[in-house]
KEGU-729934 format. One record per residue (C-alpha): residue number from 0; x, y, z; residue in three letters. Coordinates in Angstrom, 3 decimals. Layout:
// KEGU-729934
<r nr="NUM" px="X" py="Y" pz="Z" rest="ALA"/>
...
// end
This chain:
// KEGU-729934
<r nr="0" px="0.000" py="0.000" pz="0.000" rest="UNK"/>
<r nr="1" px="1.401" py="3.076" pz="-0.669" rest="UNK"/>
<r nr="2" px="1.779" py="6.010" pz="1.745" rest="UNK"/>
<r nr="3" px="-0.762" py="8.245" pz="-0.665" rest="UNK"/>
<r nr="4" px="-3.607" py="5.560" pz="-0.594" rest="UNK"/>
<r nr="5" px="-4.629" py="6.539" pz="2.906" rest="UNK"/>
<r nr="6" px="-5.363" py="10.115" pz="1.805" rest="UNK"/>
<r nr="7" px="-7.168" py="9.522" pz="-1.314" rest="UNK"/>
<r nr="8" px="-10.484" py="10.183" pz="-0.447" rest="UNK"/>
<r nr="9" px="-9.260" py="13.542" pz="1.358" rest="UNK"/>
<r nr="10" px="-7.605" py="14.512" pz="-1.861" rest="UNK"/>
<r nr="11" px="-10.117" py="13.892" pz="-3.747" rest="UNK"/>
<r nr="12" px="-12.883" py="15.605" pz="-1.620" rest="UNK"/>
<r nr="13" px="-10.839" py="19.022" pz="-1.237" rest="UNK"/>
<r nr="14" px="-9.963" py="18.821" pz="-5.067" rest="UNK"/>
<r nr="15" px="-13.681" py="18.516" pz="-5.716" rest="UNK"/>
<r nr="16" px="-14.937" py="20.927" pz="-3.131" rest="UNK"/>
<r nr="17" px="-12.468" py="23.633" pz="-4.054" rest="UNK"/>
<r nr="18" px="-10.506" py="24.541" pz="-7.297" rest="UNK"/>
<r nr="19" px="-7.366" py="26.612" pz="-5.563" rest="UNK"/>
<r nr="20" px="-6.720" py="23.229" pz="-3.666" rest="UNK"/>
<r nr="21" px="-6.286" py="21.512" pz="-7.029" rest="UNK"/>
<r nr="22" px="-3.769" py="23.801" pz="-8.093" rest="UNK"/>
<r nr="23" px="-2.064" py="23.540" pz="-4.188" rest="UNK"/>
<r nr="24" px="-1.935" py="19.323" pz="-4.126" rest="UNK"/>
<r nr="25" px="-0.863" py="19.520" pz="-7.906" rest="UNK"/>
<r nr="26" px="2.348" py="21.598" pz="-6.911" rest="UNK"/>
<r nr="27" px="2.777" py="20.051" pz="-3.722" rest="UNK"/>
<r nr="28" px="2.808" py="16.524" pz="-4.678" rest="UNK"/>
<r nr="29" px="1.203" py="13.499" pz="-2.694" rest="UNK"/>
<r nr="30" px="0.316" py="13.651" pz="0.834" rest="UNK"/>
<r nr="31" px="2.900" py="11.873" pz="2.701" rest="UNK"/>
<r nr="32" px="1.519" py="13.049" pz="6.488" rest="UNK"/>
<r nr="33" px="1.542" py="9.718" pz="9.109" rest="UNK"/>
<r nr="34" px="1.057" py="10.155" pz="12.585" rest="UNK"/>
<r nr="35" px="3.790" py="9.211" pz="15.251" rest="UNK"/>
<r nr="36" px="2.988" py="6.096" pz="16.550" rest="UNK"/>
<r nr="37" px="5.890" py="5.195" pz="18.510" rest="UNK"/>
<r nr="38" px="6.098" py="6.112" pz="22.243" rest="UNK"/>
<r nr="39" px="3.036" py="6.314" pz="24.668" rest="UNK"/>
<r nr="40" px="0.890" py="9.682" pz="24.721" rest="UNK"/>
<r nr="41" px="2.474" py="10.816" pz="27.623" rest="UNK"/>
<r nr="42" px="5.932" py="10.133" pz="25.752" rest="UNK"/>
<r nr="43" px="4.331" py="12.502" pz="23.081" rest="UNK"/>
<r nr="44" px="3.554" py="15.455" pz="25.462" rest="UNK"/>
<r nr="45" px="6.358" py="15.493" pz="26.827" rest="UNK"/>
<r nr="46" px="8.296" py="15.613" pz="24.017" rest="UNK"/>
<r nr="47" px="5.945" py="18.287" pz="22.857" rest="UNK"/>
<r nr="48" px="6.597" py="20.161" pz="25.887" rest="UNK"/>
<r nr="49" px="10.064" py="20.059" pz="25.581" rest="UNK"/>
<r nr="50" px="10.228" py="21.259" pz="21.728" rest="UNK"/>
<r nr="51" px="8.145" py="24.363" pz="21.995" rest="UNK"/>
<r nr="52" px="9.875" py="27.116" pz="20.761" rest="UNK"/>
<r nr="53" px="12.996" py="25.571" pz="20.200" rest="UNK"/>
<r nr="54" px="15.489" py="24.269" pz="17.019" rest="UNK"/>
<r nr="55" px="15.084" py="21.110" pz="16.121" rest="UNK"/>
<r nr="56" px="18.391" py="20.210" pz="17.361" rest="UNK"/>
<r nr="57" px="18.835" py="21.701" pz="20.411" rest="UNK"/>
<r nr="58" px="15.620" py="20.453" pz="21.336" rest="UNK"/>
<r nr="59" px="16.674" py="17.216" pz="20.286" rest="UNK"/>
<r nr="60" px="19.651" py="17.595" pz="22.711" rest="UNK"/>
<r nr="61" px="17.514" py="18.230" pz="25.136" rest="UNK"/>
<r nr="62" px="14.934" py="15.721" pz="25.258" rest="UNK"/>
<r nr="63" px="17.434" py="12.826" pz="25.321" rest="UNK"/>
<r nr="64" px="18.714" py="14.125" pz="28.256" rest="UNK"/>
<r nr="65" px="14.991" py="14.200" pz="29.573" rest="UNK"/>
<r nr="66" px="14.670" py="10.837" pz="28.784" rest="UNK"/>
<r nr="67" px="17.872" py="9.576" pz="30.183" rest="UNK"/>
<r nr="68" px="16.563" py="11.151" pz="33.630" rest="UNK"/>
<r nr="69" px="12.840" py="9.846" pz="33.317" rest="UNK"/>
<r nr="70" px="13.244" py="7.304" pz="31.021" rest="UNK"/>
<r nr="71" px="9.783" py="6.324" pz="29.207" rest="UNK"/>
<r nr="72" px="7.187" py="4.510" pz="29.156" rest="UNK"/>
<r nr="73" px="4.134" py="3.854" pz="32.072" rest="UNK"/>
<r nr="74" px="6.672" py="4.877" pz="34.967" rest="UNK"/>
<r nr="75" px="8.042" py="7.775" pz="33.397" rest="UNK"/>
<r nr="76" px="4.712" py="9.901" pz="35.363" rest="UNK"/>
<r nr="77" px="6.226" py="9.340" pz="38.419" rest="UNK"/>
<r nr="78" px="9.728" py="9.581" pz="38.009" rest="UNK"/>
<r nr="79" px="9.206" py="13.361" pz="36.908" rest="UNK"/>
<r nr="80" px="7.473" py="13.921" pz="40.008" rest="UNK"/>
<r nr="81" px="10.281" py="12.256" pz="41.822" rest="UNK"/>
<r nr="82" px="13.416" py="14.210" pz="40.317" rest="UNK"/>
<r nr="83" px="13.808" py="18.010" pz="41.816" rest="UNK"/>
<r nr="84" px="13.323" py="21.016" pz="39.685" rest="UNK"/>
<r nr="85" px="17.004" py="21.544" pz="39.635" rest="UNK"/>
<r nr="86" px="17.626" py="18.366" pz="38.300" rest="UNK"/>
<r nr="87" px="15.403" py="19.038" pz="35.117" rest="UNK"/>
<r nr="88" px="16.720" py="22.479" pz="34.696" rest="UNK"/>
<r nr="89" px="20.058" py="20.906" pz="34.596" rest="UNK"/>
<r nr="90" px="19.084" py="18.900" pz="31.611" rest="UNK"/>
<r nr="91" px="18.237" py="21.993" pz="29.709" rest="UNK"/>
<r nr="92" px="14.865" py="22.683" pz="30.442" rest="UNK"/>
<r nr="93" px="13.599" py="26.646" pz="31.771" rest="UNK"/>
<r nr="94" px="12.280" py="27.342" pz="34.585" rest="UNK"/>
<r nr="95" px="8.770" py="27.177" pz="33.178" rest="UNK"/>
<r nr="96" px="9.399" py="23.371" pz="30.594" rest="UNK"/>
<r nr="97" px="10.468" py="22.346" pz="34.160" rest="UNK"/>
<r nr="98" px="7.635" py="23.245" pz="35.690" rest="UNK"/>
<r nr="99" px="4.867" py="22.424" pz="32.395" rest="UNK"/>
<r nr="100" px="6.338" py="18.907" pz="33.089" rest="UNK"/>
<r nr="101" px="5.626" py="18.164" pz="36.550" rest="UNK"/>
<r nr="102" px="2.375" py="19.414" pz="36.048" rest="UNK"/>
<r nr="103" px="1.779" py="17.405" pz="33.475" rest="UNK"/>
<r nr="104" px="2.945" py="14.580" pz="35.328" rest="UNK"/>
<r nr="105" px="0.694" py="15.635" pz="38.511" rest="UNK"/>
<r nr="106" px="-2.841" py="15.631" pz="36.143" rest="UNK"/>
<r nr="107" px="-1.643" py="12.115" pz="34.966" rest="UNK"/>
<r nr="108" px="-1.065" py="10.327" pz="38.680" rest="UNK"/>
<r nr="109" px="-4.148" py="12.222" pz="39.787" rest="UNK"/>
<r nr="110" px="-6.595" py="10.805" pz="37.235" rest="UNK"/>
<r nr="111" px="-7.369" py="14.339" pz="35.801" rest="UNK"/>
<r nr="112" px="-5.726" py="13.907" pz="32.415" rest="UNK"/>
<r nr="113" px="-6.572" py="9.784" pz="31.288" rest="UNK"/>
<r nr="114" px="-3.405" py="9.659" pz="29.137" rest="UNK"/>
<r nr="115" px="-3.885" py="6.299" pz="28.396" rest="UNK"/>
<r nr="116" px="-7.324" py="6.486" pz="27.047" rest="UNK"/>
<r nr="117" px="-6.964" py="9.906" pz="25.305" rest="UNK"/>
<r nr="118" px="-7.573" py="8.176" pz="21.666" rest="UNK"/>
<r nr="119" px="-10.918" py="7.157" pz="22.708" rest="UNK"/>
<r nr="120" px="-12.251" py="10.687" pz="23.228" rest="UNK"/>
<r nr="121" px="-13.703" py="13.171" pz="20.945" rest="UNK"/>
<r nr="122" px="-11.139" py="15.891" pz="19.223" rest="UNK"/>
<r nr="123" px="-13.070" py="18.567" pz="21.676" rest="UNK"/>
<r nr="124" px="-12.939" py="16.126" pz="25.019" rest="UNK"/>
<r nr="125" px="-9.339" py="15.696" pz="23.719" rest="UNK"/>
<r nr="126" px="-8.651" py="19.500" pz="23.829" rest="UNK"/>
<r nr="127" px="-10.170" py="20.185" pz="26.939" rest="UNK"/>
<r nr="128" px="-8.507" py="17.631" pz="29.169" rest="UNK"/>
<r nr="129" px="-4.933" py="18.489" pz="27.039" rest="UNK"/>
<r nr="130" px="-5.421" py="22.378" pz="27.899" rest="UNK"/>
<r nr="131" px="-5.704" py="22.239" pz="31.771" rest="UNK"/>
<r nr="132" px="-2.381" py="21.390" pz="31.921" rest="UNK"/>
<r nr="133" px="-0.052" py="24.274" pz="31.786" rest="UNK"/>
<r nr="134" px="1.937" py="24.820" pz="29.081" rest="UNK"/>
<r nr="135" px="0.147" py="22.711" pz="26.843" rest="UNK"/>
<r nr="136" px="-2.417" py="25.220" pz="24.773" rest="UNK"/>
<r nr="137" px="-5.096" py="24.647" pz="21.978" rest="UNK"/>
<r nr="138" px="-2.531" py="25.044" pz="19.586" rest="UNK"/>
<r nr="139" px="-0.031" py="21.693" pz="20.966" rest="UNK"/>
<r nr="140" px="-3.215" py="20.108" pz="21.607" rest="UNK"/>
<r nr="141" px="-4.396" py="20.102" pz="17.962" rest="UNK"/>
<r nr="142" px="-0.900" py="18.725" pz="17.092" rest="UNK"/>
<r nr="143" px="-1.236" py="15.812" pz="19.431" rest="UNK"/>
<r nr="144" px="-4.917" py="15.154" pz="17.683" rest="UNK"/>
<r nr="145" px="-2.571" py="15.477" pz="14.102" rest="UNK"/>
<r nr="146" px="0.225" py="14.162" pz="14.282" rest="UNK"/>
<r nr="147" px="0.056" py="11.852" pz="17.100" rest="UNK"/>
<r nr="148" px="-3.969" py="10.215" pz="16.557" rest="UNK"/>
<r nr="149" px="-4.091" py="10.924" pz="13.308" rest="UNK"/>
<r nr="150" px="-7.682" py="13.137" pz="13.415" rest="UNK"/>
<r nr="151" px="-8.595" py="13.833" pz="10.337" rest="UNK"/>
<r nr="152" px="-10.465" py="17.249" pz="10.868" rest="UNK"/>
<r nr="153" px="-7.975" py="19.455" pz="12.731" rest="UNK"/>
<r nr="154" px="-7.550" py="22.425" pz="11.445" rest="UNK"/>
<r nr="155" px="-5.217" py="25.176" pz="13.796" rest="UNK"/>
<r nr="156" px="-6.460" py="28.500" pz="12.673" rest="UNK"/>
<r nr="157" px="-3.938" py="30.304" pz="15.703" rest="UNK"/>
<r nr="158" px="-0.861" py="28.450" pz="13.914" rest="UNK"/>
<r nr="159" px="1.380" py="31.298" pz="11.858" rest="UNK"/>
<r nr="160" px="1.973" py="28.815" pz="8.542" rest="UNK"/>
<r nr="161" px="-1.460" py="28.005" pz="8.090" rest="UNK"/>
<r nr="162" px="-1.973" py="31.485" pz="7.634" rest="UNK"/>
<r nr="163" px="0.682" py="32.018" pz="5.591" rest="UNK"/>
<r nr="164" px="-0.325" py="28.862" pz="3.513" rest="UNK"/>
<r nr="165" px="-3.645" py="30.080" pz="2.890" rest="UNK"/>
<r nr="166" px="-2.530" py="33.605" pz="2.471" rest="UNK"/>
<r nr="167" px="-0.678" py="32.309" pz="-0.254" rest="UNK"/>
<r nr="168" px="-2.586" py="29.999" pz="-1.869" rest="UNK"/>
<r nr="169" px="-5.272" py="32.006" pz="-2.381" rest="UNK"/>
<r nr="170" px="-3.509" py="35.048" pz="-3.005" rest="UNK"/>
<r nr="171" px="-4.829" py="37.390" pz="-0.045" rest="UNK"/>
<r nr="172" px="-2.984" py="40.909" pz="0.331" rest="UNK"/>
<r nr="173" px="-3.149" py="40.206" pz="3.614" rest="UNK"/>
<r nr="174" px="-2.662" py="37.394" pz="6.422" rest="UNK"/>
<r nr="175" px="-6.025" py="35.834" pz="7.306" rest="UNK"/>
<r nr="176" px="-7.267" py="36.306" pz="10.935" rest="UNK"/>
<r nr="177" px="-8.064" py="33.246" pz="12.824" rest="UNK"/>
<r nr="178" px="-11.991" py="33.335" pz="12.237" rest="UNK"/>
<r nr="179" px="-11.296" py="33.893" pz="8.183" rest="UNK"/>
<r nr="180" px="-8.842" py="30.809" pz="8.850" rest="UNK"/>
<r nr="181" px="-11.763" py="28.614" pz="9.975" rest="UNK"/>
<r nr="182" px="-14.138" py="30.582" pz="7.564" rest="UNK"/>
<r nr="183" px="-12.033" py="29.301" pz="4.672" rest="UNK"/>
<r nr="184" px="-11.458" py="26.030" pz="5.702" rest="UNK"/>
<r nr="185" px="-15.006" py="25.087" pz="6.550" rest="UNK"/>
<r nr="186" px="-15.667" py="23.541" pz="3.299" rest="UNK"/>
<r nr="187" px="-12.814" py="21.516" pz="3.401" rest="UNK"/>
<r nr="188" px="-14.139" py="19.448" pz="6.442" rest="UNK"/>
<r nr="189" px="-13.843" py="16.622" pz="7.245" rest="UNK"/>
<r nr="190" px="-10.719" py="16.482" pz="5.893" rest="UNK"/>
<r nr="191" px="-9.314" py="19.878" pz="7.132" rest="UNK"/>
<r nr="192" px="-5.770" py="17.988" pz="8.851" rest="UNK"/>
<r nr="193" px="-5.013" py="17.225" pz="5.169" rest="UNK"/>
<r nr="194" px="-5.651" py="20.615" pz="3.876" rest="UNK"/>
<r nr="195" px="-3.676" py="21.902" pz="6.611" rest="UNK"/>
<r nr="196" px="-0.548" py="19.850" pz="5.668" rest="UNK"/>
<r nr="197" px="-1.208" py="21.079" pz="2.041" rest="UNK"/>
<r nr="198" px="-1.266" py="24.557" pz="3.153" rest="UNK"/>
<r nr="199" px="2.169" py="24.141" pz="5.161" rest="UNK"/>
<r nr="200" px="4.025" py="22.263" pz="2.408" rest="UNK"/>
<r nr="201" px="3.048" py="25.065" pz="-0.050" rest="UNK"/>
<r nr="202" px="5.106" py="27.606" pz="1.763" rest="UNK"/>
<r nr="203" px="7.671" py="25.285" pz="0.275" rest="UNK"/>
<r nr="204" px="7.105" py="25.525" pz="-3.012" rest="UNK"/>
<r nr="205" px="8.792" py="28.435" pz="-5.302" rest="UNK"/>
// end
């Protein structure tokens, strides 16, 4: 099976539904978006967590020493709540990652965020229970529904290159606010997460 036949019937809905995304897939190329499947959820936040606003390879640097002091994995909960805040800072974190992950941590052992389970709720229930936690927003929760479940019908309208994207794709004078971002992308449900890829690769392209 190849990696374009799971997006087929995405492509061929927004090519149907709307002509500038024919013109957008047919410079782009094929979808080639999977989700990460490897790690546990909580694996994925951290790592999330530990990435924001950073290079890829200094955040890279980062969360391996993360992982070398929690390890991963169903006890890796407790062991954050275990090591001291100096001991995370040490391992390149701020003062506030530090923090974002012992609180994420706490809503985990307490039963307020069901990690485990997370797949099995709606992309809303998903959002909700993500955004109590501190330092995880709407914006890092709508990447864990994309590129960690795989939802099909995410579509961040607060995210800077999805604005550009559709800026450029559609030839706007000027960036689109958040509501024209969901305005615009209403008729590509329920396939938005695809268009949203489209509209990041396009930045891309010359």
């Amino acid at each position: 099976m190849s990696s374009a036949s799971p997006h087929r019937k995405a492509i061929e809905h927004l090519k149907n539904i709307d002509p500038v995304m024919v013109d957008v897939i047919a410079r782009v190329g094929r979808c080639t978006l999977e989700p990460r499947t490897e790690w546990t959820h909580f694996d994925a936040l951290v790592r999330s967590i530990v990435y924001q606003q950073l290079s890829g390879k200094a955040a890279s640097t980062i969360h391996g020493r993360v992982l070398t002091l929690i390890g991963d994995g169903a006890e890796a909960p407790a062991k954050i709540v275990a090591t001291s805040h100096d001991a995370l800072r040490a391992a390149g974190l701020s003062n506030q990652k530090a923090s974002y992950l012992r609180n994420l941590a706490e809503h985990v052992l307490n039963g307020s965020l069901p990690v485990n389970s997370l797949h099995e709720l709606s992309d809303d229930e998903i959002i909700e229970a993500l955004t109590q936690v501190k330092g995880i927003g709407r914006w890092s929760a709508q990447m864990f529904l994309m590129f960690r479940l795989g939802r099909p019908d995410v579509l961040p309208d607060l995210d800077l290159g999805i604005q550009k994207g559709i800026q450029k794709a559609y030839r706007m004078r000027k960036l689109p606010t958040p509501k024209q971002v969901l305005a615009r992308g209403a008729k590509w449900a329920p396939y938005r997460t695809i268009a949203s890829w489209y509209m990041w690769r396009i930045l891309e392209v010359e």
